[in-house]
N, C-alpha and C positions, 0 to 999 in steps of 0.2 A: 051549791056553794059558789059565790062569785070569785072572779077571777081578778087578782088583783096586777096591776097591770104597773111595770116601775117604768120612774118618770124622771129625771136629772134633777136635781133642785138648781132652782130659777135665780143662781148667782146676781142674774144682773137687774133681778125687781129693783125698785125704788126703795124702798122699806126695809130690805135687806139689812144693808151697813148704816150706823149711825152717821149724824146727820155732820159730824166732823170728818166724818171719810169724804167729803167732797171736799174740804179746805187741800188735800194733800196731794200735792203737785210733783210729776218728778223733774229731779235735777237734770239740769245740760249737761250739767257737768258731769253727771254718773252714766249719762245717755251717751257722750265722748268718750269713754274709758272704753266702749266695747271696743272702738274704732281706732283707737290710737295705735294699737299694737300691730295694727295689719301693715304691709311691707310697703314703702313705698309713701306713706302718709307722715304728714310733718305736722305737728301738735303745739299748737299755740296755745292750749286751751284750758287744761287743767292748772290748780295750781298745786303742782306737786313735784316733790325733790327728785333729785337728780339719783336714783338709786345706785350708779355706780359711786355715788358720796357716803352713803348708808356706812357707819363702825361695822363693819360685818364683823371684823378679828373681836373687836372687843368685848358683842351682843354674845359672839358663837362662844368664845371665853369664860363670859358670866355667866351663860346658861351653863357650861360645864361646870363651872364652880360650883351652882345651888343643887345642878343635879347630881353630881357625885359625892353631893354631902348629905346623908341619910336626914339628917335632922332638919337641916334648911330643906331641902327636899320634900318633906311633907309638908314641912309649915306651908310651901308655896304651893301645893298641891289640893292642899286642904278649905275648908270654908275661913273666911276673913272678914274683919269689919268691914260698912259698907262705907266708913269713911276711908279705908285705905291703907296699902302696908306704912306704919307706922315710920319706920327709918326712911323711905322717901317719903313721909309728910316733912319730917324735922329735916330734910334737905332742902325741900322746896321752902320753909321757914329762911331759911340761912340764904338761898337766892333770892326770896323776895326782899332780905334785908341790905342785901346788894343795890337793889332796885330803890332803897328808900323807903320800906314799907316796914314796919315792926309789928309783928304778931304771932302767935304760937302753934301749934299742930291744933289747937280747937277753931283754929281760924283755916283749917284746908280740909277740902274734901277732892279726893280722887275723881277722875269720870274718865267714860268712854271717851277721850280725845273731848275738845271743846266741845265737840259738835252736842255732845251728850249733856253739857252743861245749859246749851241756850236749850235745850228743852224741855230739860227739868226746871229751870229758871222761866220759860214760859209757863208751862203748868205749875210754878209757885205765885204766878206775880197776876195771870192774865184771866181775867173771864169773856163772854160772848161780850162783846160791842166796848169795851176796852178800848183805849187807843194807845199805841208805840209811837213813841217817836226816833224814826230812823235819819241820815242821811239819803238824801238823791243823788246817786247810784250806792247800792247801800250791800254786805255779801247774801246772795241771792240764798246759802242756808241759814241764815238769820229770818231773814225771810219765809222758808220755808217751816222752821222749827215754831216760827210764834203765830202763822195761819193756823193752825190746826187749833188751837184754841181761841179761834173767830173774834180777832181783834182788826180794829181799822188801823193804818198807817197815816203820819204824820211826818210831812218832809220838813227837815230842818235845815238849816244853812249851819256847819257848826262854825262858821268864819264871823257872822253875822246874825247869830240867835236870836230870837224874837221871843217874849212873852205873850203876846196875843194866843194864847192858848185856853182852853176848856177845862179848867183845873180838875173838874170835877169826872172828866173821862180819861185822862193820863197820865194812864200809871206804869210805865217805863220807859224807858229810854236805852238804846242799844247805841252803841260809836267803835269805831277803831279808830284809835289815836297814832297811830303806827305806823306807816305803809298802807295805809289803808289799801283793803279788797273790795270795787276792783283799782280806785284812780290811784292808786300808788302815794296821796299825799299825805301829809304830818302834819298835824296838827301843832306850832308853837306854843308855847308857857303861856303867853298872855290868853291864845285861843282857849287853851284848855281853863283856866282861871273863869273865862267870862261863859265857858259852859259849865261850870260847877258853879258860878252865879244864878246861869239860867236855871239849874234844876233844884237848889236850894229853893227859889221860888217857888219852881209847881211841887215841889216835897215828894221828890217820886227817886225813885231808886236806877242807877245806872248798871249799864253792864258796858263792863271794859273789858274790848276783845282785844287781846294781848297777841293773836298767835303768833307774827311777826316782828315784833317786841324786838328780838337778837338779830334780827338779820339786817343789820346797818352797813350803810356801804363808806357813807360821808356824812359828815355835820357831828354837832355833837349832842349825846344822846339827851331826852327832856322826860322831867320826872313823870312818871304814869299817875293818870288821873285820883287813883287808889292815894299816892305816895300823899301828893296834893292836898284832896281832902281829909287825911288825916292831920297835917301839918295844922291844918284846920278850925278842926274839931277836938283834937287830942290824942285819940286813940281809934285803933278799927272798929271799936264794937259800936262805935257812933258813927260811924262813916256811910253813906248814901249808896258807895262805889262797889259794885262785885266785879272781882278780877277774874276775871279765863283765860287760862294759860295754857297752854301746851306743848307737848315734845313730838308732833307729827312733824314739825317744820324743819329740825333741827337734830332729833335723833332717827327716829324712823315711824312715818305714819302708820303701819304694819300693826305695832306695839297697844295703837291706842291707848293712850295714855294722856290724860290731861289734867287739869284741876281749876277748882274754885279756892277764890282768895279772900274771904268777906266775914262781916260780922258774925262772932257765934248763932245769936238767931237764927241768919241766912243759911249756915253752914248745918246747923239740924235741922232744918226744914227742906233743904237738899239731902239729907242722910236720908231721912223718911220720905221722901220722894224717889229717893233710890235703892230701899228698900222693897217699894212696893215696885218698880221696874227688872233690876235683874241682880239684886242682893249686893254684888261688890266686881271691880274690875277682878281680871282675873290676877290671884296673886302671883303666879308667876314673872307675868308680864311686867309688873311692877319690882317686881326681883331684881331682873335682870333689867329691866332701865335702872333704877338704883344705883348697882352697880361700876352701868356704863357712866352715866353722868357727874358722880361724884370724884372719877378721876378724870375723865375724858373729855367733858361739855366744851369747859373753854377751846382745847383745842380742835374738837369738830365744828366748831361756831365760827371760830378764826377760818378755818378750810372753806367753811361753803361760803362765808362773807367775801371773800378772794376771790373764787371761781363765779361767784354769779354777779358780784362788781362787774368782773372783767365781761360777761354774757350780756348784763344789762345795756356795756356801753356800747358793745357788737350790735346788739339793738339799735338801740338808739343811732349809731352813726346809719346803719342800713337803711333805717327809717328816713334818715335825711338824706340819704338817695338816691330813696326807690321811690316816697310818696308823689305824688302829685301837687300842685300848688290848690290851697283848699285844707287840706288834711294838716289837721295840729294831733299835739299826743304831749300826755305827760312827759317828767324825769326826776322820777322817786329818786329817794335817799335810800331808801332798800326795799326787801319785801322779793316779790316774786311779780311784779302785775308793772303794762305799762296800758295806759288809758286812752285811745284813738279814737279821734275824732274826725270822721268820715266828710268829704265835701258835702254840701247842700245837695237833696235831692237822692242819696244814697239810702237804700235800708240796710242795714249791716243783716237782716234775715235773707234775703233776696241775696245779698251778697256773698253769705256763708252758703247757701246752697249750692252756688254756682264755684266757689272757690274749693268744695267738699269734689262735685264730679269734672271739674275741668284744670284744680291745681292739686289735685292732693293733701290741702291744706283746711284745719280742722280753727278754730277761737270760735270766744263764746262772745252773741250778739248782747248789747248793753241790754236791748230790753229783759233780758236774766235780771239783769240787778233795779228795777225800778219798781217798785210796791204796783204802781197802776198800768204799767208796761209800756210806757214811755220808753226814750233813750234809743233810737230806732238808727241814728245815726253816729252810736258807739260802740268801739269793739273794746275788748278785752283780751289782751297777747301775756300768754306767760314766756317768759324768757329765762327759765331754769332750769328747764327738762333738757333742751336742746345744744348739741356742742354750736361751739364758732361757724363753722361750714354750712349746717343745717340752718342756721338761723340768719344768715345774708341769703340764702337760696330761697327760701321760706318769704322773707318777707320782699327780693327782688318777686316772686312771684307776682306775692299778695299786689305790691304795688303799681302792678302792669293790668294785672285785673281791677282796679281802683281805677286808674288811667282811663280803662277801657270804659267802664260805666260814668263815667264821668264824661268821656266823648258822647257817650250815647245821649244821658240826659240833657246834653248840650244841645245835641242834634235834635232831638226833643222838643224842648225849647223853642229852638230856630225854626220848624215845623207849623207849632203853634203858631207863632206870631207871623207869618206869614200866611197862613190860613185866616189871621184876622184881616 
């Protein structure tokens, strides 16, 4: 009788994983998180809140509320629709009517944090050879979320939009109107107006990433693209715009918790797309955000708007003078992200290497955020996570190591043409 001889299976054939497992990239950003926490390292990188900001009294309160009430306690414990616990849809109804938007709980759908929206919203909207159209530099999980169903990218200027487009290959469109992630800018009323021109043309459906939405520091706030296009049209079930919103930025990422803001249509075509993914966020979680936000939001909104103002401008003054002459950079109105732009001759990769083992100091290189990996000579600095003290240290570093590669490529330079 023969001997049967065991063998590993051959994880890494060819043929193995479907042929969308090679669209999927990992994040820098999630590649930073191992590193951020080790002692001594200063994190420009993520964009992520300030956890000593986190309601903790109020989170730790709610959940005692729903768990020491037998009845609410199960309900949260139990299976739930996969559109969502019902009393946070009818509150996000009531904020969005803040915002200028009119429409009912058949117009919201829950999700894992936004992130979970652009990928159900790519797997509604995209097939193989599809084209998005994004901004250049554009957030690198938008990115991420709509490869994987192998679509091309399409850079747009949203300040100066062009129609010269392939009607017949694109079918969305993604923007942050807000703070944009990573250059920090806003898009004005009139911009936004002559991008809901442009995409009336090609008849294609937008997504409006809101996450930053609340986090304004200065100016005054400008209606969201959703608000807009209803004014419109008339009403949301005819509107073009799906809104993504989320409470990562503002109550606690932890929670996961986010939502879709769009026509009925869109909004069951995301249920059942999230049915067949993981049924329904978990209801708990949405319990107790509920609870927090319906009395709390305004003033945790007010709180972090105030501490990361004042972060932003610690920035920014540092920036003007640690940089080097050469180096520009954004100055959002709010958000979390400020936009650097590296002297001529710089790779912000080469550069994060060397700033990682000789300053301790961790940001994410632009070419993260460019569809074809362009952007070689921009960084992306978050200025949220970090108090006052850490973020003039931080960036006197960064700036000295800028200085220094900027000697170098000089001396470079001077080499060359001397040798000719």
């Amino acid at each position: 009788m023969p001997t049967l001889t065991r063998q590993d299976f051959a994880w890494d054939r060819a043929d193995v994983f479907a042929n969308r497992a090679a669209q999927m990239q990992p994040s820098a950003i999630r590649e930073f998180l191992k590193v951020m926490g080790r002692p001594g390292v200063i994190s420009f990188a993520g964009g992520i809140p300030d956890p000593a900001l986190f309601p903790i009294d109020a989170i730790a309160q709610a959940a005692t509320r729903i768990t020491m009430d037998p009845d609410r306690c199960r309900e949260a414990l139990q299976y739930a629709p996969s559109e969502g616990h019902e009393p946070l849809r009818e509150w996000i109804v009531a904020y969005m009517a803040r915002l200028g938007v009119s429409c009912t709980v058949d117009n919201i759908v829950i999700t894992a944090g936004s992130q979970q929206g652009l990928d159900l919203l790519g797997k509604l909207f995209l097939d193989r050879g599809d084209a998005v159209m994004v901004t250049a530099p554009t957030y690198l999980g938008a990115l991420q979320a709509f490869r994987v169903y192998e679509p091309s990218f399409v850079a747009i200027d949203p300040v100066a939009p062009s129609t010269r487009h392939d009607r017949r290959s694109v079918r969305l469109a993604y923007l942050i109107p807000d703070f944009a992630n990573p250059t920090g800018e806003t898009l004005s009323r009139v911009e936004r107006e002559r991008l809901l021109d442009e995409f009336a043309e090609l008849e294609i459906p937008i997504i409006e990433d809101a996450a930053y939405q609340a986090l304004r520091y200065e100016g005054e706030p400008v209606p969201p693209l959703l608000a807009l296009d209803i004014d419109r049209v008339g009403h949301i079930d005819g509107s073009r715009v799906i809104y993504a919103g989320t409470f990562s930025k503002t109550v606690a990422p932890g929670l996961r918790v986010g939502w879709i803001c769009a026509a009925r249509s869109v909004v069951q075509n995301v249920v059942l797309a999230r049915q067949a993914a993981d049924l329904h966020s978990p209801t708990l979680d949405q319990a107790i955000l509920h609870d927090v936000v319906r009395t709390r939001l305004d003033a945790q909104v007010r709180r972090l708007t105030q501490t990361y103002r004042d972060r932003r401008d610690v920035m920014l003054a540092a920036l003007q003078h640690s940089m080097p002459e050469g180096t520009s950079w954004s100055r959002p109105q709010g958000g979390m992200f400020i936009w650097l732009t590296l002297p001529e001759g710089i790779d912000s990769r080469e550069l994060l290497q060397e700033a990682v083992e000789t300053e301790g100091i961790i940001f994410v290189p632009g070419t993260s955020f460019f569809a074809d990996g362009s952007g070689e000579r921009h960084v992306r600095l978050n200025f949220t996570r970090c108090d006052d003290a850490t973020i003039i240290d931080g960036i006197e570093r960064l700036g000295a190591l800028v200085a220094r590669h900027v000697k170098t490529a000089a001396g470079s330079a001077g080499q060359m043409l001397a040798a000719r």
